[in-house]
Residue, then its C-alpha position, 0 to 999 in steps of 0.5 A: x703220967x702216961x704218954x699219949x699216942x699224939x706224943x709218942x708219935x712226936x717222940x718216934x719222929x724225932x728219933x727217926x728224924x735225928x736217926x736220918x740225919x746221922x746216917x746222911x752225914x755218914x754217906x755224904x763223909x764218905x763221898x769224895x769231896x770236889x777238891x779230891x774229885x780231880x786229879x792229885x797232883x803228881x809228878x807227870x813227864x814227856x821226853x822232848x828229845x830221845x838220847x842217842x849216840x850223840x845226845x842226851x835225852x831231855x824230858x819235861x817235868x811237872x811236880x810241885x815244890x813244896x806248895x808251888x806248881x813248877x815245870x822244869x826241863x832236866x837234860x839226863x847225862x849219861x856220861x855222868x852216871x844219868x845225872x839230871x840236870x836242870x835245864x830250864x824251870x819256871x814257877x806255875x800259878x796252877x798244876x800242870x794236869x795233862x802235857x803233850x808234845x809238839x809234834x812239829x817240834x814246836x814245843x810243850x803243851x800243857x793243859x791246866x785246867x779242862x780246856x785251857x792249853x798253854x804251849x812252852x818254848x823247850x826254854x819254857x817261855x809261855x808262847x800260845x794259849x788255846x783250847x786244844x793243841x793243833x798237833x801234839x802227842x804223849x810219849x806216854x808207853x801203854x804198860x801192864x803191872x805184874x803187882x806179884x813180880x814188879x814188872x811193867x811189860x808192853x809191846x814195842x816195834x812188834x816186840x815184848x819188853x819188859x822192865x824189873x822194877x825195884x818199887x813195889x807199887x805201881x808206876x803212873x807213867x812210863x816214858x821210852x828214853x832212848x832212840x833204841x829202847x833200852x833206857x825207860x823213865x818210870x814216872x811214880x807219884x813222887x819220883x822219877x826212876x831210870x830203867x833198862x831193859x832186857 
């Protein structure tokens, strides 16, 4: 029996039809999905305190414990070979995406969502909820990643520094530890590091 051009024209259709949707599911597989659109959780940090003769530096730290969120405050000793130790910590209902410090000393902020900011006591009671903190900053250092030799080099006071780092990848943040700047918290996506410079 031969195929009339009515059905031929039915059957390329199809095929073109089934052809399009194959090639749609291909290119929409391939575009993050919103869930990956925003930022993976990661470890992030903000020094609270810069070590010193007579103290030891205290930092902030937002990580997730399994599947819980949590923010913990570690005071680094350096007398007992840079031991962290837990200060405070309190479970989260939601990750911590952005932190800043107060710049009056009057705590930690932390943003959960887009415009929802909440300020913790250095104890981490939750004292104030806004839309944007009043007066805060990040302790966060702008830093270049020589991928060929490991190292992170930025300016400081007018002065190169530059940091050998013993991981291969790229750090995320970077945070000056000491009052002199020596001591360096190198922020990976799932661990923190201790680094001196030169």
């Amino acid at each position: 029996m031969e195929e009339t051009k009515r059905e031929k024209y039915i059957r390329f259709l199809l095929i073109s039809l089934c052809l399009l949707i194959v090639i749609i599911g291909f290119y929409y597989s391939g575009l993050p999905q919103e869930a990956d659109r925003k930022r993976d959780p990661h470890v992030s940090a903000q020094v609270l305190r810069k070590e010193d003769a007579g103290q030891d530096a205290v930092i902030a730290v937002s990580r997730m414990t399994g599947d819980q969120p949590v923010l913990v405050i570690y005071e680094i000793n350096k007398d007992d070979n840079y031991h962290f130790n837990v200060l405070h910590q309190v479970e989260l209902k939601e990750f911590i995406e952005e932190m800043k410090v107060g710049s009056d000393g009057s705590g930690l902020w932390a943003r959960v969502k887009k415009d929802q900011w909440f300020l913790f006591s250095n104890r981490l009671k939750m004292l104030n909820q806004t839309e944007h903190p009043e007066s805060a900053h990040t302790t966060r250092q702008v830093f270049h990643y020589e991928e060929s030799t490991s190292k992170a080099s930025f300016e400081k006071k007018s002065r190169k520094i530059e940091l050998q780092l013993h991981k291969k990848t790229k750090p995320m943040e970077i945070h000056p530890l000491s009052a002199v700047d020596t001591l360096w918290l190198v922020v990976y996506e799932d661990e923190l590091v201790l680094a001196k410079s030169r």
